[in-house]
N, C-alpha and C positions, 0 to 999 in steps of 0.2 A: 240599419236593420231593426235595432229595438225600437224606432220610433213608427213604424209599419204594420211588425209583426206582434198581434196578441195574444200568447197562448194559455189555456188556459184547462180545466177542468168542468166538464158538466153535474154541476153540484157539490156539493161540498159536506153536507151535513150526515156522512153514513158512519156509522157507529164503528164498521170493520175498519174504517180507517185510524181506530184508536190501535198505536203501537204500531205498524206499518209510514205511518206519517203524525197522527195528532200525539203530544207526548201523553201518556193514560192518568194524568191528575189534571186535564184540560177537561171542561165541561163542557157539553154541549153546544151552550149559548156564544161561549168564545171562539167556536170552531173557525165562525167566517173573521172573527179580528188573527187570529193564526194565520190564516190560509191569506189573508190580504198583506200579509206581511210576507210571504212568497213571491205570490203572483198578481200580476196585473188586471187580471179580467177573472172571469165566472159565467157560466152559464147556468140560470135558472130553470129549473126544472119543475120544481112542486107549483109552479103555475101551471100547468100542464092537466094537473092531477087537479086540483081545489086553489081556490083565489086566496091568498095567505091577506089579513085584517092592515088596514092601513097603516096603523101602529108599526108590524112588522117589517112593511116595507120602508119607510121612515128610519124603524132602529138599524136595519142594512146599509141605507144609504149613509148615517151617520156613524157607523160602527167602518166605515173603510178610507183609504185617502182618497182625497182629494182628485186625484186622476184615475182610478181604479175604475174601469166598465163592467157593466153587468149587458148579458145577451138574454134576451126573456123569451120562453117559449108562451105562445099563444094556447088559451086553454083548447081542449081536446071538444072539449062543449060546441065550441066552434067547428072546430076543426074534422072531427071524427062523429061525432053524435049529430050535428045538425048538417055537415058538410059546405060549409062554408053559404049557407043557401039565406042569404041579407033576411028573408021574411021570418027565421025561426031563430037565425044568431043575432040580430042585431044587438037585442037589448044585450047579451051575456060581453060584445063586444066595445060596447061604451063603458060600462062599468069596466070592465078590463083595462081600456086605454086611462081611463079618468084615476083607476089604481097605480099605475104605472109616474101618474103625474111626477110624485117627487122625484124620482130616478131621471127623468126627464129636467126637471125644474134644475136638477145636480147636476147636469149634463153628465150624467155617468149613463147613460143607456147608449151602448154600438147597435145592437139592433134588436128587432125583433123577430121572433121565427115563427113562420108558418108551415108545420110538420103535417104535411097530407099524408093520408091511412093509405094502404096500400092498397083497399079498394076502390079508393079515387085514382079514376084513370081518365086520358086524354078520349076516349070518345065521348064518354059519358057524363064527362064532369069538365070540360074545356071552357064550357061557356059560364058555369060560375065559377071557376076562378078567375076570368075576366070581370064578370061583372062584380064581383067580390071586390076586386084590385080596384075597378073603376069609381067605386063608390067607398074605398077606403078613408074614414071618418076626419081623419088628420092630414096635414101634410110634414113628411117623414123628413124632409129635407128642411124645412123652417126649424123643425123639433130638432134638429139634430142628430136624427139616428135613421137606419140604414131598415128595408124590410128585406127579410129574406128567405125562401122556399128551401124547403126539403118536401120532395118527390119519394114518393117509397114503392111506386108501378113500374116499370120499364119502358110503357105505351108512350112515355114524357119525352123521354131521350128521342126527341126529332127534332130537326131544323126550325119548324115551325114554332116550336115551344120554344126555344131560345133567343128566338127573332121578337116574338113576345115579351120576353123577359129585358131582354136590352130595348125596347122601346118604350117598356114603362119602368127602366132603373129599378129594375128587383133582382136582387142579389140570388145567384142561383147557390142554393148550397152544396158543396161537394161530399158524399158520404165515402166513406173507407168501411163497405159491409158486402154480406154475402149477395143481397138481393139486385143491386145495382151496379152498372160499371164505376170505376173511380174517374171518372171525369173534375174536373177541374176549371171549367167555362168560368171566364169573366165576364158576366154581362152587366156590370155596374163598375165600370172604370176606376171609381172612388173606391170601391170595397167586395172582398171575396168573403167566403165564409166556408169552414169545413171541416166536419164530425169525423171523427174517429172513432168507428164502435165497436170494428174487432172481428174477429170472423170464429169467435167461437161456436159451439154445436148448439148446445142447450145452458144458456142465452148466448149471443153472438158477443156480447158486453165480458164476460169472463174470459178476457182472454188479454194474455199480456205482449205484447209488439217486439219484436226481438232489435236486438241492434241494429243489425243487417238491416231489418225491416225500417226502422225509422232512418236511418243513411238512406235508404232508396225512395221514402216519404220526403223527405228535407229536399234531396235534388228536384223532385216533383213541385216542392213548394217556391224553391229558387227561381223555378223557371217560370214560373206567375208574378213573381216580384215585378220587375219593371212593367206589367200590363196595368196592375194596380197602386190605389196609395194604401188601401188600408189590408189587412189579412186578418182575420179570426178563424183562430181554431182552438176546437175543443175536445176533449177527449173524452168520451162518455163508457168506457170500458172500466166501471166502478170500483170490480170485485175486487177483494184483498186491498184495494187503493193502488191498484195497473192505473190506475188513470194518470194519478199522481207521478208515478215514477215514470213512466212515458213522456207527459208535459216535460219535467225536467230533461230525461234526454233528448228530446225533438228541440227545446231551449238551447240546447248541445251544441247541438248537431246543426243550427241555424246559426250560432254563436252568439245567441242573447243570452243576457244574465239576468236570475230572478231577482223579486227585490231587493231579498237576502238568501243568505244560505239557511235553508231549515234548519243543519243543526246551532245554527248562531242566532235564533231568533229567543231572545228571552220570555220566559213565560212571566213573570213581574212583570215588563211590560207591555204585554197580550193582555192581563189583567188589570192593568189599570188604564188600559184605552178602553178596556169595557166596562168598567166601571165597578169592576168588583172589591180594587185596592184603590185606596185614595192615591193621587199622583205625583204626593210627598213619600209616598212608600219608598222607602228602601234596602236593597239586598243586603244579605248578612253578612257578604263577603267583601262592603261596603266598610264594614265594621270590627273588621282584621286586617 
């Protein structure tokens, strides 16, 4: 199971998660070497929002282990502002991909996601996301990572659009929100993908997954196992740090184990993978 299943959190860097989960004399910068010493994967989000300096993406990939994935969302530039239309996104979409390089080069990238606005609907926008897909810059499978759709319209959920998606091996993504069914389609053999965002009122993201709820999540998840090899999932329900303590129990409740136990991860050495304590540092209680 732990070699399938990657659960993980959508983001990592929010402040409220100090004392919830980050211990509160952790700094910012250490956040993602903390949280990598958890869990396995991550999803990226502030690409989403603005393209983080190559530097940044470089200190991520070296600030985590060795086998640790990152899911990258595609900027919104793309995706919402130009709507996927190749004459107006291209250039924002090569700098994107050519930013991504390292993560790529690390083989630490599972996939990448293509989150369409919920204005984009199947009558009106059908034909560029084909031609979008068809003239995708890379090939995903040489690169080693997976591409994957979020739908946010309901007009998607037809037969036709999934026939689509498994003929050109694009991972449909699964949401757990108000606006769409929970569906769960494999239409990439190799790899599923699927969000948890919560069904809060005012944001749908505030809201924390009860037990119950994630036991009846898990059996859902169980039964997509044997269709695929890989599963990412992410939980983007931020607030308080719900995300966090959800991951861990869906980890549970699948019977995987994090990397470690939060409360057994040392912060001396969080700090000195990041480079704030030298690596000859040692604890006090080294010294009694």
């Amino acid at each position: 199971m732990e070699k399938i299943i990657f659960i993980g959190t959508s983001g990592w860097g929010y402040d409220e998660w100090i004392g919830p989960f980050y211990p509160k004399s952790l700094k910012k910068e250490d956040f993602l070497v903390f949280y990598s010493e958890i869990f396995y994967t991550t999803e990226i989000n502030t690409t989403f929002y603005h393209l983080p300096t190559e530097w940044t993406i470089k200190k991520w990939v070296n600030k985590t282990p060795h086998n640790f994935l990152f899911s990258v969302k595609v900027p919104q530039s793309i995706t919402h502002k130009c709507k996927l239309s190749l004459e107006q996104c291209s250039n924002d979409l090569f700098k994107f991909l050519k930013l991504m390089a390292p993560i790529v080069e690390a083989k630490k990238l599972l996939s990448l996601l293509i989150q369409l606005p919920p204005s984009f609907n199947k009558e009106n926008h059908f034909d560029l996301l084909k031609d979008f897909i068809d003239n995708w810059p890379t090939n995903p499978k040489k690169e080693g990572y997976y591409l994957s759709i979020e739908f946010r319209h309901n007009s998607w959920m037809e037969d036709e659009v999934f026939t689509f998606l498994k003929k050109k091996q694009l991972v449909y993504c699964g949401v757990i929100e108000p606006l769409l069914p929970p569906r769960m389609d494999v239409t990439n053999d190799e790899f599923t993908y699927i969000r948890f965002h919560g069904y809060g009122e005012k944001p749908w993201f505030n809201y924390l997954f009860s037990d119950q709820d994630i036991q009846q999540w898990a059996q859902s998840i169980l039964n997509i196992v044997p269709k695929v090899k890989k599963i990412g999932i992410y939980f983007n329900n931020h607030y308080s740090g719900y995300a966090v303590k959800n991951s861990i129990m869906m980890m549970k409740a699948l019977g995987i184990n994090p990397r470690n136990d939060p409360e057994k991860v040392s912060i001396l050495d969080v700090k000195k993978k990041s480079g704030v304590y030298s690596k000859n540092q040692t604890s006090l209680k080294n010294f009694l």
